[in-house]
C-alpha positions as a Python dict, from the first residue, in 0.01 Angstrom:
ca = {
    (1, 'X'): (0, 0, 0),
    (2, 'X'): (-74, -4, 372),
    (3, 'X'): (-300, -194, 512),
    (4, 'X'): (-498, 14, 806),
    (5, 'X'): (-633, -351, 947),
    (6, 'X'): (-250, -469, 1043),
    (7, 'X'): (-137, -156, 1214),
    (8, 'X'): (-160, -155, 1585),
    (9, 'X'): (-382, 75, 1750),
    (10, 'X'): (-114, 332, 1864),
    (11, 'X'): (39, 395, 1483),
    (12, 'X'): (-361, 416, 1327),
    (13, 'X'): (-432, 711, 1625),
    (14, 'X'): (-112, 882, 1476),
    (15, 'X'): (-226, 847, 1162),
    (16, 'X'): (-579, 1025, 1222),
    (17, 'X'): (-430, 1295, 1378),
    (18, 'X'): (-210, 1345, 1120),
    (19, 'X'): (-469, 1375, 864),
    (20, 'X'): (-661, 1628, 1115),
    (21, 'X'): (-394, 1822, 1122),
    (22, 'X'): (-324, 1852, 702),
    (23, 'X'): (-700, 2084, 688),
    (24, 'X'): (-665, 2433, 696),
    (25, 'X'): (-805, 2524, 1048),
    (26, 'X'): (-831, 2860, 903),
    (27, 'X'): (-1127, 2767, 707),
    (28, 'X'): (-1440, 2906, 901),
    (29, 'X'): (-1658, 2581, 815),
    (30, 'X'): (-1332, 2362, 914),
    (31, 'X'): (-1553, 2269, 1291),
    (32, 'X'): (-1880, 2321, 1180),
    (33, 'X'): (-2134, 2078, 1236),
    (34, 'X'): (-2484, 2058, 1115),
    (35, 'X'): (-2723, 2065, 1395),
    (36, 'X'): (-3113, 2007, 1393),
    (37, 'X'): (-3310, 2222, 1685),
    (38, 'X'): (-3684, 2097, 1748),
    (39, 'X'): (-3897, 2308, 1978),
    (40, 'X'): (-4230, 2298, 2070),
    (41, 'X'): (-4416, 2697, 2093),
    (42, 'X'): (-4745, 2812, 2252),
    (43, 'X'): (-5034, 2728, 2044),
    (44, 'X'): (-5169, 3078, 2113),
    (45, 'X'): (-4898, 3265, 1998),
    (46, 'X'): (-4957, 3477, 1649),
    (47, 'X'): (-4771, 3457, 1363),
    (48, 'X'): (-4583, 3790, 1443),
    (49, 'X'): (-4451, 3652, 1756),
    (50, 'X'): (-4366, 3299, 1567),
    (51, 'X'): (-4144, 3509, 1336),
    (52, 'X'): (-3969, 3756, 1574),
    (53, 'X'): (-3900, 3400, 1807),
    (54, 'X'): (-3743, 3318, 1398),
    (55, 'X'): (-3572, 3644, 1389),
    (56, 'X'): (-3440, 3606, 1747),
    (57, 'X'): (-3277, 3241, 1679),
    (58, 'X'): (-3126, 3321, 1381),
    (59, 'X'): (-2967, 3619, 1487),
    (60, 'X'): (-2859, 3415, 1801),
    (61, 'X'): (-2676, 3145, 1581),
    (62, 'X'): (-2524, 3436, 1319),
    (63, 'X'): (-2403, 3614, 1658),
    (64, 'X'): (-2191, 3270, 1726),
    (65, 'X'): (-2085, 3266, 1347),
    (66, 'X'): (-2308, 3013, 1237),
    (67, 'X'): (-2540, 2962, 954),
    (68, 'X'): (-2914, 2895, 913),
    (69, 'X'): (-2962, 2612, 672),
    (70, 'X'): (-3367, 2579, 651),
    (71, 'X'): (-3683, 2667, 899),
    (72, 'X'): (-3940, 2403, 847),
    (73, 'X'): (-4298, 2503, 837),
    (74, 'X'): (-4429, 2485, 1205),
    (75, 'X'): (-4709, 2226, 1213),
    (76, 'X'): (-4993, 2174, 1495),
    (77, 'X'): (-4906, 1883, 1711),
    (78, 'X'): (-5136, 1729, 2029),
    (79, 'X'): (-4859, 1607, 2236),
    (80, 'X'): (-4889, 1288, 2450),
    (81, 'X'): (-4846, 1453, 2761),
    (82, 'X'): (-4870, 1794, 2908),
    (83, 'X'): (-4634, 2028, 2841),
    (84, 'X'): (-4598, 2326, 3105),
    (85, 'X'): (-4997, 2283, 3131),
    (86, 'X'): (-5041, 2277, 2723),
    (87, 'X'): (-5194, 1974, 2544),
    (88, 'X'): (-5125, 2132, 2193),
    (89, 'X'): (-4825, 2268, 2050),
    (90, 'X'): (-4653, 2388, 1747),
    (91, 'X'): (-4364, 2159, 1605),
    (92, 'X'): (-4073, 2402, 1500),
    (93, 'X'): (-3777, 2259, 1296),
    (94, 'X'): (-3434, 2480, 1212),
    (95, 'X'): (-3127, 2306, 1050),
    (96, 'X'): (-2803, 2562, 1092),
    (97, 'X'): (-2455, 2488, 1132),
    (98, 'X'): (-2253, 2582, 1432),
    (99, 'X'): (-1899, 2485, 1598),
    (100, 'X'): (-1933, 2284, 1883),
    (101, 'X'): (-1765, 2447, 2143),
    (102, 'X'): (-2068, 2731, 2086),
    (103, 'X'): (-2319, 2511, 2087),
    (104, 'X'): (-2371, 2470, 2463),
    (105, 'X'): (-2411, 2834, 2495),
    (106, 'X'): (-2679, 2863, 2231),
    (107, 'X'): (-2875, 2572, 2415),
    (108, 'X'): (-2879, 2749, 2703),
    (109, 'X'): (-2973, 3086, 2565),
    (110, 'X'): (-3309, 2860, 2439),
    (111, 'X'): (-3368, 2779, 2772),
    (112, 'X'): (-3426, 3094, 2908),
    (113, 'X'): (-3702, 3196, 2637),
    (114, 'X'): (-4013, 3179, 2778),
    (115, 'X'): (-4216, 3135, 2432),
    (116, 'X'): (-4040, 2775, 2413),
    (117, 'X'): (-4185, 2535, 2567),
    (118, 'X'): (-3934, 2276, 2511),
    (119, 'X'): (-3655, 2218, 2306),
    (120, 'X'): (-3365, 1911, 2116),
    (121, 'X'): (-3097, 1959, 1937),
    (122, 'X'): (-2938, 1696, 1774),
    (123, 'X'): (-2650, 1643, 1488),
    (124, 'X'): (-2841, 1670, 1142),
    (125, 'X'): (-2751, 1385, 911),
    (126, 'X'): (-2976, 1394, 623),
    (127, 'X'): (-3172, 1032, 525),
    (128, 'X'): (-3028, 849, 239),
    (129, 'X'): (-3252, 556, 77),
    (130, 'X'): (-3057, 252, 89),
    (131, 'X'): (-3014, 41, -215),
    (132, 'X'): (-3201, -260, -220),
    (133, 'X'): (-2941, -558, -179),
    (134, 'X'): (-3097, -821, -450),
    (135, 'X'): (-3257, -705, -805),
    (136, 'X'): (-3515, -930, -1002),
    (137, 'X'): (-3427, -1050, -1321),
    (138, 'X'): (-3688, -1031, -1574),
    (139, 'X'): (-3691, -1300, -1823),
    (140, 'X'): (-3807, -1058, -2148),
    (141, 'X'): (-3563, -1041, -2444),
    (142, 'X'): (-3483, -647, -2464),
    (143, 'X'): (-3457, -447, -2762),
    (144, 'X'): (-3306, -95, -2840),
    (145, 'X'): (-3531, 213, -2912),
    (146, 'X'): (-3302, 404, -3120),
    (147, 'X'): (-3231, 323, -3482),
    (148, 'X'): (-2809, 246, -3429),
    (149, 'X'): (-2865, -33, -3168),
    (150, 'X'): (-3179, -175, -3385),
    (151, 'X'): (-2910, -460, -3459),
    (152, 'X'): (-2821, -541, -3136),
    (153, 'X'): (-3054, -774, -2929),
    (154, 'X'): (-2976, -791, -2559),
    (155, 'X'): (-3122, -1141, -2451),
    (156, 'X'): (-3148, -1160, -2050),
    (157, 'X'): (-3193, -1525, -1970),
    (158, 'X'): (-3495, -1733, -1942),
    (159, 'X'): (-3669, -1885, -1694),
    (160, 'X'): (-3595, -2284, -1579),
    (161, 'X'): (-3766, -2483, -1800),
    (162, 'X'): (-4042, -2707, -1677),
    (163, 'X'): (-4043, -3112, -1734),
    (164, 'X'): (-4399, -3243, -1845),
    (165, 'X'): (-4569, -3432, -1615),
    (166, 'X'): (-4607, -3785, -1672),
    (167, 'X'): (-4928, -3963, -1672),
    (168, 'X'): (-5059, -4231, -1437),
    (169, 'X'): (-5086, -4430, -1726),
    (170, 'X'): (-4722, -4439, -1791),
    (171, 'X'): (-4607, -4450, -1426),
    (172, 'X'): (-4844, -4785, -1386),
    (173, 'X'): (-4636, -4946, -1692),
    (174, 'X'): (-4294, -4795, -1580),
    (175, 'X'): (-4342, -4998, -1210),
    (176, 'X'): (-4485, -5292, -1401),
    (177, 'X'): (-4174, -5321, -1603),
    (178, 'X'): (-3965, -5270, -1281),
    (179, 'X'): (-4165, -5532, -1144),
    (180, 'X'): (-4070, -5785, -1321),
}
């Protein structure tokens, strides 16, 4: 077994491009990324014009052999600070996958429709909840539901037991005691 922390640098780099060059760069999804596009639209524009802008993106990222994952529902937004002379816009949201190198081109195309006001792009990675590091025990004896394990008790264990407190009365003949 082969430690990766002991190698030097050089002899790790090898060993990454060795295992990019095992895929099959025949594969059409071998350089795809995921990408998230946000752009703000005209709040005066009708919903016929909202889908043919739709249309005209998703046959823009087919025509660079990509694929449209999901278009989010476009949502009313009042932005913080004018946008080409608008205080309200629509939020737009498309998640598609498309190789990198064709990427800057599609950007660019965005740029030169005048129905978008402004536009991001950024690589998707979908949110995953993180675990939380510590669980609570619970201090109740559990028992089975079903009939086999009826048998079995599973005892989780109890809480520290507490010492009684001692009265003043017996701390007052404790120090007398010590006392003398």
């Amino acid at each position: 077994m082969i430690l990766l922390c002991h190698l030097p640098r050089r002899l790790f780099y090898l060993i990454k491009i060795r295992r990019r060059r095992t895929h099959n760069k025949d594969d059409k999804d071998y350089n795809m990324k995921q990408y998230e596009l946000t752009y703000l639209t005209a709040q005066d524009l009708s919903e016929e014009d909202v889908k043919s802008l739709q249309e005209k993106l998703t046959a823009a990222i087919v025509a660079k052999n990509g694929v449209v994952t999901e278009f989010q529902k476009p949502y009313k937004k009042r932005l913080a600070y004018p946008v080409s002379k608008r205080d309200i816009a629509y939020v737009n949201t498309v998640i598609f996958g498309l190789e990198p190198k064709d990427l800057e081109t599609f950007t660019n195309g965005l740029k030169e429709e005048p129905r978008i006001l402004r536009s991001l792009t950024i690589v998707y990675a979908p949110f995953t909840p993180r675990t939380p590091l510590r669980r609570k025990r619970s201090t109740e004896t559990v028992t089975a539901e079903t009939p086999e394990e009826e048998t079995k008790e599973v005892k989780k264990p109890a809480a520290k037991k507490e010492k009684p407190k001692a009265e003043l009365a017996e701390i007052a003949e404790k120090l007398d005691e010590i006392l003398q």
